[in-house]
N, CA, C and O atoms as a Tripos MOL2 file, in Angstrom:
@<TRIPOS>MOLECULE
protein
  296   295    74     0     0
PROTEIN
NO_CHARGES

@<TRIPOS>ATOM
      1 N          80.1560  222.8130  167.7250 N.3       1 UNK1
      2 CA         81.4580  222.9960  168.3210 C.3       1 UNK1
      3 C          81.8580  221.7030  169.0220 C.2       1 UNK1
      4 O          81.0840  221.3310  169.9040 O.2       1 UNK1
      5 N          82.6720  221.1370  168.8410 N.am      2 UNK2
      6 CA         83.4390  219.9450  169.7150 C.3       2 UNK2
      7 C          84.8270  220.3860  170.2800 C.2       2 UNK2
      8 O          85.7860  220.9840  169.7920 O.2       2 UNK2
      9 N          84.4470  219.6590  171.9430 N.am      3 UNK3
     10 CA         85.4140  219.8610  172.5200 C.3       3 UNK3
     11 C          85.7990  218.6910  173.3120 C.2       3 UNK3
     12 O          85.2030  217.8050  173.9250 O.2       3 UNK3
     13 N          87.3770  219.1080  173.0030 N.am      4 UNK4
     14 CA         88.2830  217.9060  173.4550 C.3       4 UNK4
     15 C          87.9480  217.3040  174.8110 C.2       4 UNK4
     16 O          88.0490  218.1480  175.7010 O.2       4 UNK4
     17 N          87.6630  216.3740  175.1420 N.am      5 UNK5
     18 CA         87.3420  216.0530  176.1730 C.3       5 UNK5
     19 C          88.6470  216.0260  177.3450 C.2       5 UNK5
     20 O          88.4700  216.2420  178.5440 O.2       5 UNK5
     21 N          89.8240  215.7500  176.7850 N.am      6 UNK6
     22 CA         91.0520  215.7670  178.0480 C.3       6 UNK6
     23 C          90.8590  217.0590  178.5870 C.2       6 UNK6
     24 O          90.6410  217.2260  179.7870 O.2       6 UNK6
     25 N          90.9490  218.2710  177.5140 N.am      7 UNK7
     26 CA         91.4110  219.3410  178.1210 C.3       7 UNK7
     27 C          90.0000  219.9650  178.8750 C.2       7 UNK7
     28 O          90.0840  220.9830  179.5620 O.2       7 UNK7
     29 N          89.0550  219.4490  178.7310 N.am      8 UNK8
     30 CA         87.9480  220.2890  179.8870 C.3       8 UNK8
     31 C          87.8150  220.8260  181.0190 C.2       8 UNK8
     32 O          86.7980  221.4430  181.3370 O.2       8 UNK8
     33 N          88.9020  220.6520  181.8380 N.am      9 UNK9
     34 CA         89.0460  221.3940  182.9000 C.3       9 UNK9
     35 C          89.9320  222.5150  182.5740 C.2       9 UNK9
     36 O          89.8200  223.5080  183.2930 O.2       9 UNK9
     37 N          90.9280  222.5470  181.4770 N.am     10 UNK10
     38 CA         91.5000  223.8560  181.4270 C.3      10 UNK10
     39 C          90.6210  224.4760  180.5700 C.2      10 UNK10
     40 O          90.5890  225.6990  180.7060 O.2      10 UNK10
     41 N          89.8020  223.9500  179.6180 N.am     11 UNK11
     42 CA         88.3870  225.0000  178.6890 C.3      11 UNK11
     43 C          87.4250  225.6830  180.0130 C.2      11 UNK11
     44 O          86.7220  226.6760  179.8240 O.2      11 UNK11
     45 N          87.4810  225.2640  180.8220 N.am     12 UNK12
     46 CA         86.2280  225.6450  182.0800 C.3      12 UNK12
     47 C          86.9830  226.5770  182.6610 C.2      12 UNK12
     48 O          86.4550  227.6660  182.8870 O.2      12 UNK12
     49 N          88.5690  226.3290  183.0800 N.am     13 UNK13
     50 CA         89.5270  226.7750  183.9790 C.3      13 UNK13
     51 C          89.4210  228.5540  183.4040 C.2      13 UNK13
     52 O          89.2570  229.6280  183.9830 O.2      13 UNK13
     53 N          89.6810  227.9880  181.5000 N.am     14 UNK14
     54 CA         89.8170  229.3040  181.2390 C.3      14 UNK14
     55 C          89.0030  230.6200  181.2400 C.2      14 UNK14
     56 O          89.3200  231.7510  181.6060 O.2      14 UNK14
     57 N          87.5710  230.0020  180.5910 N.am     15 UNK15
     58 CA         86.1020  230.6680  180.8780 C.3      15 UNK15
     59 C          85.9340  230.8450  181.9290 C.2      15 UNK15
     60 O          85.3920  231.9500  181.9400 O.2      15 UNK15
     61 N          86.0450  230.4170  183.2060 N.am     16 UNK16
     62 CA         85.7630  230.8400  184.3720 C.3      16 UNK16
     63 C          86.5560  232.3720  184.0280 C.2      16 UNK16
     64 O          86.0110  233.4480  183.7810 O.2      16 UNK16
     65 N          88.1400  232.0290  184.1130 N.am     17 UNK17
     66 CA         89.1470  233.6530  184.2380 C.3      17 UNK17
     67 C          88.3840  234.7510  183.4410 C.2      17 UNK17
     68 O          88.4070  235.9060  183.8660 O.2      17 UNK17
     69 N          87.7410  234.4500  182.3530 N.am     18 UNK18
     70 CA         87.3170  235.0140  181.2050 C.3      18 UNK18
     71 C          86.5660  235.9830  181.9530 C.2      18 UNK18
     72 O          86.9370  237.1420  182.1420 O.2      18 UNK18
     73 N          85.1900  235.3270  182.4950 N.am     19 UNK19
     74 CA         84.1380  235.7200  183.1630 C.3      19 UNK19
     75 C          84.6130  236.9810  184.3230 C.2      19 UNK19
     76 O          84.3710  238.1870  184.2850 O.2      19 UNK19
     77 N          85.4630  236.0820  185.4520 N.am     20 UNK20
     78 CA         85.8590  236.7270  186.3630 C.3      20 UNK20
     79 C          86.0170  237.9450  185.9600 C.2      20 UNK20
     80 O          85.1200  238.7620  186.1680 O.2      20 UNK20
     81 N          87.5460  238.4160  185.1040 N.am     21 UNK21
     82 CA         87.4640  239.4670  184.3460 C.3      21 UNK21
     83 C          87.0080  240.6120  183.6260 C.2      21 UNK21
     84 O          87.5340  241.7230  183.5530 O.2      21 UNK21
     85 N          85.6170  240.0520  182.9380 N.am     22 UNK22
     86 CA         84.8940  240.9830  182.5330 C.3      22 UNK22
     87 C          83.7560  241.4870  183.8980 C.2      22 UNK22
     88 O          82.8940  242.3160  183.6070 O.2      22 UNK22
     89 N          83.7930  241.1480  184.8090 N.am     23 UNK23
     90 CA         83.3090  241.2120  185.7000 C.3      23 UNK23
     91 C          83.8300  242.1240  186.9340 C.2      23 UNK23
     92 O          83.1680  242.6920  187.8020 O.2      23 UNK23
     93 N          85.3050  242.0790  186.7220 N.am     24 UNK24
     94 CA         86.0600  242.7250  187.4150 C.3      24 UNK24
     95 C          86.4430  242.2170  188.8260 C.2      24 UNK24
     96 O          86.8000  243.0410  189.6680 O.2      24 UNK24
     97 N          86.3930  241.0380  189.0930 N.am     25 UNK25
     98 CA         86.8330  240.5500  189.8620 C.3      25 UNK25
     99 C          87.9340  239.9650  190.6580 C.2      25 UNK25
    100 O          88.4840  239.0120  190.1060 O.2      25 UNK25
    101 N          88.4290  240.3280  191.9160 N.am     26 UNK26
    102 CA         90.0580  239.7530  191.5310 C.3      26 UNK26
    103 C          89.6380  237.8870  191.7420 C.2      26 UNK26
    104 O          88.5020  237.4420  191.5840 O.2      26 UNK26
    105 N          90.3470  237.3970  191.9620 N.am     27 UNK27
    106 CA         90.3270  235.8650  192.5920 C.3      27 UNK27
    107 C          89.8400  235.9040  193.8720 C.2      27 UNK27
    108 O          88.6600  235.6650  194.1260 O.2      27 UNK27
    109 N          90.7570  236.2220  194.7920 N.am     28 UNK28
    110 CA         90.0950  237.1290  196.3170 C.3      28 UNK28
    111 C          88.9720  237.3540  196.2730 C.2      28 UNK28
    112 O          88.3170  236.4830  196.8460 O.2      28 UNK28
    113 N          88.2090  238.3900  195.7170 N.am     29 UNK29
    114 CA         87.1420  238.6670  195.8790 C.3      29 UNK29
    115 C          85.9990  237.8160  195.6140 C.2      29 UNK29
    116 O          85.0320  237.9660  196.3610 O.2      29 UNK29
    117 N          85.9110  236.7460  194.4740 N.am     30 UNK30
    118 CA         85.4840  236.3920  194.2410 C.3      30 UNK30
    119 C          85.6080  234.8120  194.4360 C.2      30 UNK30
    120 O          84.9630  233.9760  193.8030 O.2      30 UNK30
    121 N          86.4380  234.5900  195.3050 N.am     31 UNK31
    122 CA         86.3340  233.1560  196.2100 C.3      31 UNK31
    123 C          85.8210  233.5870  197.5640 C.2      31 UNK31
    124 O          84.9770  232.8190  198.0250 O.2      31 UNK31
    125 N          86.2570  235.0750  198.6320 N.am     32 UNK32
    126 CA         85.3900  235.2860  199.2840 C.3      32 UNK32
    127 C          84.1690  235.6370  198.9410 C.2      32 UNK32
    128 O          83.4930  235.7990  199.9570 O.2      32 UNK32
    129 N          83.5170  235.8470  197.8730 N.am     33 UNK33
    130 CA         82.0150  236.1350  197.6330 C.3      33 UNK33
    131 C          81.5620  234.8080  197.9280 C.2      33 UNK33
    132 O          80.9090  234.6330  198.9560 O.2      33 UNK33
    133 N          81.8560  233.7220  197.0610 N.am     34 UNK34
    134 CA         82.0760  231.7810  197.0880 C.3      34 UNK34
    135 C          82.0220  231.2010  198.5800 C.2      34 UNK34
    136 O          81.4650  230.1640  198.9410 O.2      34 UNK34
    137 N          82.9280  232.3680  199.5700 N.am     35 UNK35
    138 CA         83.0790  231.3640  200.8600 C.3      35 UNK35
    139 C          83.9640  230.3520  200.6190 C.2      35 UNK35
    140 O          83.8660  229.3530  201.3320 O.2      35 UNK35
    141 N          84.9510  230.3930  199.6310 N.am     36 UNK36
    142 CA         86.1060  229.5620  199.5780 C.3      36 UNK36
    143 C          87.6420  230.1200  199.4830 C.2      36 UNK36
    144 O          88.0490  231.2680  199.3020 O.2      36 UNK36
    145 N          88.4040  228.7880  199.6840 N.am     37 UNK37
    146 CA         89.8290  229.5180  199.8120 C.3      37 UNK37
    147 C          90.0240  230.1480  198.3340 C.2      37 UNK37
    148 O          89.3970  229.7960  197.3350 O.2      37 UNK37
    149 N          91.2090  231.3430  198.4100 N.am     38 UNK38
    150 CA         91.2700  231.5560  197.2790 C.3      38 UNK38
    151 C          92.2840  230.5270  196.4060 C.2      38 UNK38
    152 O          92.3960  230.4340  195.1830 O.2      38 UNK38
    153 N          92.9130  229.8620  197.3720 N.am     39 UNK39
    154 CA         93.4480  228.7750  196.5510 C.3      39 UNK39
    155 C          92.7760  227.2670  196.0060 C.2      39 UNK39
    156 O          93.1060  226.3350  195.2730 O.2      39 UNK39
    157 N          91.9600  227.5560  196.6130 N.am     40 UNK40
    158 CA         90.6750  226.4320  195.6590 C.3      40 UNK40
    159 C          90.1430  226.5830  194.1150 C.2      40 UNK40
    160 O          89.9390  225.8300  193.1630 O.2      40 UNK40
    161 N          89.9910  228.5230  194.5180 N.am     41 UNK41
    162 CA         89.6950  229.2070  193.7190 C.3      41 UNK41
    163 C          90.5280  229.0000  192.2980 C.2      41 UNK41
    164 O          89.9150  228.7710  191.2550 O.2      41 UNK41
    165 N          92.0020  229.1020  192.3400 N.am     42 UNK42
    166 CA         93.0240  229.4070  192.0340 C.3      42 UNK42
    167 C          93.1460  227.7290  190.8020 C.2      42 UNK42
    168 O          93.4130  227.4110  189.6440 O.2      42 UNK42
    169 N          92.7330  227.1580  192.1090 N.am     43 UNK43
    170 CA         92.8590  225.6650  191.0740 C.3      43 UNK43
    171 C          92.1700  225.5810  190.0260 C.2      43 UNK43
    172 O          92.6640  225.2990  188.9340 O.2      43 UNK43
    173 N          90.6820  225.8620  190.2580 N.am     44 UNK44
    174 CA         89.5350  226.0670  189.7020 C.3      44 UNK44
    175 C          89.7210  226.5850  188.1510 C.2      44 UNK44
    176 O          89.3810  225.9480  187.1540 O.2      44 UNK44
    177 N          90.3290  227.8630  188.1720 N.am     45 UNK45
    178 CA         90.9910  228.3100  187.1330 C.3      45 UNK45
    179 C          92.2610  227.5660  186.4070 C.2      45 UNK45
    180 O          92.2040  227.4220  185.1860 O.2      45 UNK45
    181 N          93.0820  227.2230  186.9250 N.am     46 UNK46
    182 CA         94.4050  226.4070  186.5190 C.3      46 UNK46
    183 C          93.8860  225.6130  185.6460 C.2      46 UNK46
    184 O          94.6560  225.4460  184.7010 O.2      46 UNK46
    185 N          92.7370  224.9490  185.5360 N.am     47 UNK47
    186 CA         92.3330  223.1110  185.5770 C.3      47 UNK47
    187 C          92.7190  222.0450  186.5400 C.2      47 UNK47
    188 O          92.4610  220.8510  186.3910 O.2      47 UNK47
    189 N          93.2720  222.5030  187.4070 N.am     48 UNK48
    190 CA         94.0370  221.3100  188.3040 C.3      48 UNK48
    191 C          92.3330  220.6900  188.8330 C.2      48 UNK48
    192 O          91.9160  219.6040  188.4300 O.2      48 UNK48
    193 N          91.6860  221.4050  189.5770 N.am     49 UNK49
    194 CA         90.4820  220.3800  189.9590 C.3      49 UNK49
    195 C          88.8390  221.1360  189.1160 C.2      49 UNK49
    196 O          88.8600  221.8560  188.1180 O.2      49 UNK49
    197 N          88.1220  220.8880  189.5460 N.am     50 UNK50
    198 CA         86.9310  221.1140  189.0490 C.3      50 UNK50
    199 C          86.0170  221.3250  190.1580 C.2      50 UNK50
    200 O          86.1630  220.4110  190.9700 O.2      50 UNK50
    201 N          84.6130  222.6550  190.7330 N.am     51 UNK51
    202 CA         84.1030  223.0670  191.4080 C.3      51 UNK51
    203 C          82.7360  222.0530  191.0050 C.2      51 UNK51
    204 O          82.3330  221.6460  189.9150 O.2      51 UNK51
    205 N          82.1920  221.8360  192.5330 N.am     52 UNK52
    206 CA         80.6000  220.7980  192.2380 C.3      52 UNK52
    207 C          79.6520  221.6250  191.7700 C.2      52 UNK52
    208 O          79.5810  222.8380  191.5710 O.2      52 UNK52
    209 N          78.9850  220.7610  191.6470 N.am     53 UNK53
    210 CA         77.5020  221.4250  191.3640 C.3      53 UNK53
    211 C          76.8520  222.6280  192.0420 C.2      53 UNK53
    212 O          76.1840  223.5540  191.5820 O.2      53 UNK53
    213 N          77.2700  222.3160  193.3230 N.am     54 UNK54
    214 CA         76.8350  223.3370  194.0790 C.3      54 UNK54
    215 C          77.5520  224.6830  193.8410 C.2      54 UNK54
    216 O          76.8900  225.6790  193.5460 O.2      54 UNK54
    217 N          79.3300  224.7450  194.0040 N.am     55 UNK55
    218 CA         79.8780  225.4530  193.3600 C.3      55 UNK55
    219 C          79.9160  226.1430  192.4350 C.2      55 UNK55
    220 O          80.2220  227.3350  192.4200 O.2      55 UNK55
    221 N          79.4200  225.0660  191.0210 N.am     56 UNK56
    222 CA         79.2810  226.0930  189.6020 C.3      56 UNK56
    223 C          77.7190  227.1960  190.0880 C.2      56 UNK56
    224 O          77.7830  228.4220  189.9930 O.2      56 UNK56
    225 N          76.7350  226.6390  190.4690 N.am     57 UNK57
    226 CA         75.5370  227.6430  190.8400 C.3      57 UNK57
    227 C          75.8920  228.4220  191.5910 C.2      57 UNK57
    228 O          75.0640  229.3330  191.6250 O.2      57 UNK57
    229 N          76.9910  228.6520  192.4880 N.am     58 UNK58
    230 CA         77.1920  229.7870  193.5690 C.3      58 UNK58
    231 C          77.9780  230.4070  192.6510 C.2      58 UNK58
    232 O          77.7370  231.6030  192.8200 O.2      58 UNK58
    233 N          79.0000  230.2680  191.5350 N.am     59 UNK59
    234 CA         79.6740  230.9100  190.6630 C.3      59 UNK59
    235 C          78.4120  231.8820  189.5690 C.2      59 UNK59
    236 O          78.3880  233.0760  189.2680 O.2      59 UNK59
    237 N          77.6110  230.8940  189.2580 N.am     60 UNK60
    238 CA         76.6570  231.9130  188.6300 C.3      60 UNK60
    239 C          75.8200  232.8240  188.7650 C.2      60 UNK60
    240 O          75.3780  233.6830  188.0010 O.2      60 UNK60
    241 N          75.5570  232.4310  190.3140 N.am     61 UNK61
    242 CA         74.6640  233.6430  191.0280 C.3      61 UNK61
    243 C          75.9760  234.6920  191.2630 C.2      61 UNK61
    244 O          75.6320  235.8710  191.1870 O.2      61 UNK61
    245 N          77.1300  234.5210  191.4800 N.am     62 UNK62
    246 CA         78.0780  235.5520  191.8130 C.3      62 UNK62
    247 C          78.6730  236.4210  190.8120 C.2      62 UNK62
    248 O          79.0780  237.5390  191.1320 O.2      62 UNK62
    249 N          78.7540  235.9920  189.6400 N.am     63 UNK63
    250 CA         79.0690  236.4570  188.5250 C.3      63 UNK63
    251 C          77.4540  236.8000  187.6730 C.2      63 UNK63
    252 O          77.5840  237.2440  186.5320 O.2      63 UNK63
    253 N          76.0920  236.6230  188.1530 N.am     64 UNK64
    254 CA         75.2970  237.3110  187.7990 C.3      64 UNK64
    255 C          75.1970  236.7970  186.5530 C.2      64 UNK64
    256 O          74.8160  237.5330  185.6420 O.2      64 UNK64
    257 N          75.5890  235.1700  186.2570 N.am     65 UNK65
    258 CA         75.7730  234.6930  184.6110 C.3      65 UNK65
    259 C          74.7760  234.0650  184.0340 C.2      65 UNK65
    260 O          73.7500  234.7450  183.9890 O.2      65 UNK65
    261 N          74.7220  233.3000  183.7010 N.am     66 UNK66
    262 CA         73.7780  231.9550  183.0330 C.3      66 UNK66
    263 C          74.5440  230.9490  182.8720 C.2      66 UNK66
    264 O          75.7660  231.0740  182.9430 O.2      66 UNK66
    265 N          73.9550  229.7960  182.6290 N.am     67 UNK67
    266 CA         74.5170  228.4150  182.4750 C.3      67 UNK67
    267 C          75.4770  228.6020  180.9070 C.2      67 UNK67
    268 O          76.6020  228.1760  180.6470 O.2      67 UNK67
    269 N          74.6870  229.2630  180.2060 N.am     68 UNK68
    270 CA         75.6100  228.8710  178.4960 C.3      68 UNK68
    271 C          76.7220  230.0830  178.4610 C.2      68 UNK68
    272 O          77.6100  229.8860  177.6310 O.2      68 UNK68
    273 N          76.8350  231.3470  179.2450 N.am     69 UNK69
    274 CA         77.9320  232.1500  179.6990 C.3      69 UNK69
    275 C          78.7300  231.3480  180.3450 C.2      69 UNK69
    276 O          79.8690  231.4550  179.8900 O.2      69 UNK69
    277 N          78.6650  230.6580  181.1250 N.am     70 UNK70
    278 CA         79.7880  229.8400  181.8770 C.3      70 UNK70
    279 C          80.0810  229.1370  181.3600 C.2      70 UNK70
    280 O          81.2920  229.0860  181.5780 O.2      70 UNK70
    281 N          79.6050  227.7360  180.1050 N.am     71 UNK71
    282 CA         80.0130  227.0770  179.8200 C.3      71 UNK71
    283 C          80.3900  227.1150  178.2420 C.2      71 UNK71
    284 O          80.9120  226.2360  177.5560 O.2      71 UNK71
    285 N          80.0240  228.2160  177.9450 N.am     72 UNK72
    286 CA         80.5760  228.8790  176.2270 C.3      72 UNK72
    287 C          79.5000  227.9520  175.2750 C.2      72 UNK72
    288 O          79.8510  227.5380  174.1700 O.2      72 UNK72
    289 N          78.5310  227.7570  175.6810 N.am     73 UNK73
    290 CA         77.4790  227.2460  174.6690 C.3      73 UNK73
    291 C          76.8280  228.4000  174.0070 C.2      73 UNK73
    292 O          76.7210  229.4530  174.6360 O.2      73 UNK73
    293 N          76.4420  228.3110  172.9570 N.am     74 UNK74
    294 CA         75.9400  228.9730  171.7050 C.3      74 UNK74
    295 C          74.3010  228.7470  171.8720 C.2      74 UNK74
    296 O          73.5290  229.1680  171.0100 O.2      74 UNK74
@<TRIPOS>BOND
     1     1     2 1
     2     2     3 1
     3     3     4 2
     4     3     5 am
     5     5     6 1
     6     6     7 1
     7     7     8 2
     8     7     9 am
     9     9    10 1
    10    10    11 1
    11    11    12 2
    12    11    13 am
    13    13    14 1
    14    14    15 1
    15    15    16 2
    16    15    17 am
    17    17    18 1
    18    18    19 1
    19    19    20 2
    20    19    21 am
    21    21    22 1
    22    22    23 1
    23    23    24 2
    24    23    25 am
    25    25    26 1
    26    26    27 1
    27    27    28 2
    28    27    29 am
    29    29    30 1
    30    30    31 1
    31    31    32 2
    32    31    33 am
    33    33    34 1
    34    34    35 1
    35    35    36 2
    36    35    37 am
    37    37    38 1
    38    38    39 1
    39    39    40 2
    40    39    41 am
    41    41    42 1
    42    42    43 1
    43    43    44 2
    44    43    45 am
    45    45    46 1
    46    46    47 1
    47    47    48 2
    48    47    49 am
    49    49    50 1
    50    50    51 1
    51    51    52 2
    52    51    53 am
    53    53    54 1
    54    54    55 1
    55    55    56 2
    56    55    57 am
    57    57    58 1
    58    58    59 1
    59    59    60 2
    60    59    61 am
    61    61    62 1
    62    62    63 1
    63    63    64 2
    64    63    65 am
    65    65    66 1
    66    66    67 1
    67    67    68 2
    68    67    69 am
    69    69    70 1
    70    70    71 1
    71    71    72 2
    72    71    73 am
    73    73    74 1
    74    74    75 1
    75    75    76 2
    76    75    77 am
    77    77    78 1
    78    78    79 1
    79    79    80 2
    80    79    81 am
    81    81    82 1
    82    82    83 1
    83    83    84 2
    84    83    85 am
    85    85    86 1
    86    86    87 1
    87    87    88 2
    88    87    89 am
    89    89    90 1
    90    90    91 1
    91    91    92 2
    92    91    93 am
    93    93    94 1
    94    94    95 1
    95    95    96 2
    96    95    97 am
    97    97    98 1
    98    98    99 1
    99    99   100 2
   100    99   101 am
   101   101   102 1
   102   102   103 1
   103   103   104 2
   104   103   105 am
   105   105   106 1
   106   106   107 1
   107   107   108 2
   108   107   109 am
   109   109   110 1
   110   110   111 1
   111   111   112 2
   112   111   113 am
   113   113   114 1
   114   114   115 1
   115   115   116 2
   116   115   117 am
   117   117   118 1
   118   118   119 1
   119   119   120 2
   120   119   121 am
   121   121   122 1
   122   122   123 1
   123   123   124 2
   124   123   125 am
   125   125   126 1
   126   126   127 1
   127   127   128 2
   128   127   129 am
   129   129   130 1
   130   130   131 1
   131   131   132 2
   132   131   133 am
   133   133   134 1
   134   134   135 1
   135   135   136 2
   136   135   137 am
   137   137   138 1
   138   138   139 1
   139   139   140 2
   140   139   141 am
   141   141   142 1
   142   142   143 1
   143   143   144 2
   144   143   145 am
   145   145   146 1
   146   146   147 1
   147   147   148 2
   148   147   149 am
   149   149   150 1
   150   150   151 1
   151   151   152 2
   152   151   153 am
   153   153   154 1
   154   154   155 1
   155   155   156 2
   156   155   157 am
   157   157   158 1
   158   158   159 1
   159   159   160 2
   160   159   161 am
   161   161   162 1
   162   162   163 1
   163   163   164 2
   164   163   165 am
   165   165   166 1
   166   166   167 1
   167   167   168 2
   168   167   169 am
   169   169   170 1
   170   170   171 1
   171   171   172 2
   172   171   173 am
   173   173   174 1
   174   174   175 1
   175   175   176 2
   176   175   177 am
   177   177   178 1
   178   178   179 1
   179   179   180 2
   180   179   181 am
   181   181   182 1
   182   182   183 1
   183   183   184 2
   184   183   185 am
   185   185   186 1
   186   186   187 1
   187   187   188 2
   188   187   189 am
   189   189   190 1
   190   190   191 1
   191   191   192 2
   192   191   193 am
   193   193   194 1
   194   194   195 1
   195   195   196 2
   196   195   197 am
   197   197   198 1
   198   198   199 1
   199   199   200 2
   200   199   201 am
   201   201   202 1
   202   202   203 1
   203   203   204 2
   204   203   205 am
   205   205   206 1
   206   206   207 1
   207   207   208 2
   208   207   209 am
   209   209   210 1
   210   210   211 1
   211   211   212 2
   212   211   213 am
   213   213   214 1
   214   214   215 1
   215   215   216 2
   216   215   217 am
   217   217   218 1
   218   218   219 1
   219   219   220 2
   220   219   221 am
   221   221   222 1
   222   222   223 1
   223   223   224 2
   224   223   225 am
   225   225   226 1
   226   226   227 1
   227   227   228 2
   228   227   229 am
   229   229   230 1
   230   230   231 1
   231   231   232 2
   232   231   233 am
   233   233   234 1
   234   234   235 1
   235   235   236 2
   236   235   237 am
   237   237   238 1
   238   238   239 1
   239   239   240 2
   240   239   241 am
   241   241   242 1
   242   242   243 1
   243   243   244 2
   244   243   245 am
   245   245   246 1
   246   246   247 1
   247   247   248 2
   248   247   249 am
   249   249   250 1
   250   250   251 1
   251   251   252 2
   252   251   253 am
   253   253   254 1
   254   254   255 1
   255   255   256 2
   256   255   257 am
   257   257   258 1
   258   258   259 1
   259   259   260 2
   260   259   261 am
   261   261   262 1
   262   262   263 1
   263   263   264 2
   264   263   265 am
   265   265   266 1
   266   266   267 1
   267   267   268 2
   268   267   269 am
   269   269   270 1
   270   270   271 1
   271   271   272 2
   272   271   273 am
   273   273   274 1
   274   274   275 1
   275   275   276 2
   276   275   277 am
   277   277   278 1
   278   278   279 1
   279   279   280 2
   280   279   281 am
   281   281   282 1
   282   282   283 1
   283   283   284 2
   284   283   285 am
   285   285   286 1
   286   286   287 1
   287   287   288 2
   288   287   289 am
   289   289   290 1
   290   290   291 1
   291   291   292 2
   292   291   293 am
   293   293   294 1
   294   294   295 1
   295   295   296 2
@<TRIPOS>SUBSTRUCTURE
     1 UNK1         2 RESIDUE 1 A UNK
     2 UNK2         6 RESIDUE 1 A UNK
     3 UNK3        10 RESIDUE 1 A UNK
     4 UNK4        14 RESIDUE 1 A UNK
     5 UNK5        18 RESIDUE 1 A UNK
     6 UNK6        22 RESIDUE 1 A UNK
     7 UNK7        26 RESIDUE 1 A UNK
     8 UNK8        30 RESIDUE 1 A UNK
     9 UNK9        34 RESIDUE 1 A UNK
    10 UNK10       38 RESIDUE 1 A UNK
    11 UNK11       42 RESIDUE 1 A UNK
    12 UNK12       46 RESIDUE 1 A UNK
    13 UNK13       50 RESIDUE 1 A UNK
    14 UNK14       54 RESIDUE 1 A UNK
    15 UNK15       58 RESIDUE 1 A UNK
    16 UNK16       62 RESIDUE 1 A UNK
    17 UNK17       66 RESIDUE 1 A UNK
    18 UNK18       70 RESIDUE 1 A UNK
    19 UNK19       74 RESIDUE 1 A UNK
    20 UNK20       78 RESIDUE 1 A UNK
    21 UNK21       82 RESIDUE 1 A UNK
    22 UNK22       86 RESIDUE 1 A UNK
    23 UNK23       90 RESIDUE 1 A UNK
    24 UNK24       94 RESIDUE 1 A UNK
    25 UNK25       98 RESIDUE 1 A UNK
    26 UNK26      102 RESIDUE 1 A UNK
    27 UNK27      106 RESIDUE 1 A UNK
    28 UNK28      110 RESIDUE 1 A UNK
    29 UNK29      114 RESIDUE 1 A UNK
    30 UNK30      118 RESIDUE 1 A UNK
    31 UNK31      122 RESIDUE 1 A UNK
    32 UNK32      126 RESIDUE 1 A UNK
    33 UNK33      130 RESIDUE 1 A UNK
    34 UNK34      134 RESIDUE 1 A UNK
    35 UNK35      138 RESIDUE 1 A UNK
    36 UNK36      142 RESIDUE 1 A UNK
    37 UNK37      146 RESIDUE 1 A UNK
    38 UNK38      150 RESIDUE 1 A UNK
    39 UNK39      154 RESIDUE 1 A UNK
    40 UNK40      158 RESIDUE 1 A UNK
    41 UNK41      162 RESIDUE 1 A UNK
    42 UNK42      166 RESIDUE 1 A UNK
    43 UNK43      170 RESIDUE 1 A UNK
    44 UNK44      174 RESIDUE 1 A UNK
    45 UNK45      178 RESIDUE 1 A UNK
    46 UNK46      182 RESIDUE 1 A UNK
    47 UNK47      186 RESIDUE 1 A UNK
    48 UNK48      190 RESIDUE 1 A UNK
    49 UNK49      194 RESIDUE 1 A UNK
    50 UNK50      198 RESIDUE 1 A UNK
    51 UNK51      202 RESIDUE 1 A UNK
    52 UNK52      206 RESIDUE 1 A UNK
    53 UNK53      210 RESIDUE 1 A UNK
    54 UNK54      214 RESIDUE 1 A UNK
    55 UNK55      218 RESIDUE 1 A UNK
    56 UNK56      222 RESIDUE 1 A UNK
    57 UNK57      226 RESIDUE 1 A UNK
    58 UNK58      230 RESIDUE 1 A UNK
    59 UNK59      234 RESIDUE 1 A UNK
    60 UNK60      238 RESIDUE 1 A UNK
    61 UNK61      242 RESIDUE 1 A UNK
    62 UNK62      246 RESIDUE 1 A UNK
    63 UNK63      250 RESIDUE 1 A UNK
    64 UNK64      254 RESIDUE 1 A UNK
    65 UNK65      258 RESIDUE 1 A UNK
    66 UNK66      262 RESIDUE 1 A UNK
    67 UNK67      266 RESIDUE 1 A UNK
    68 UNK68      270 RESIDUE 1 A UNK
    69 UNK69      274 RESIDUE 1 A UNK
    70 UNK70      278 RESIDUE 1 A UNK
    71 UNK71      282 RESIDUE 1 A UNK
    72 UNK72      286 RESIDUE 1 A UNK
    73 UNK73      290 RESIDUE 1 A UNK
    74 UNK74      294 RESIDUE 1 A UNK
């Protein structure tokens, strides 16, 4: 699979929503689970910015995921 490298923050932006979703999460809930604003949150999803390292691991322990669920690896 190759992916475009410009658009990687909206491929992440979108899989994140993906996740959230099947998860049942609103944004709210799941930026206060994070300890962040929900408008950080909000970006996160958009593509406007991108969450650190530390961030993506607090996303996966919160969503209960794995590394290749979050990042759509095969």
């Amino acid at each position: 699979m190759k992916i475009d490298i410009d658009n990687v923050s909206e491929i992440f932006g979108n899989r994140l929503k993906l996740l959230r979703n099947e998860k049942q999460f609103s944004q709210k809930q799941l930026a206060d689970k994070l300890g962040i604003a929900v408008s950080t949150y909000a970006n996160w999803e958009q593509g406007r910015r991108e969450p650190s390292i530390i961030d993506i691991y607090k996303i996966m322990l919160a969503l209960e995921i794995q590394p290749n669920d979050l990042f759509g690896a095969d």
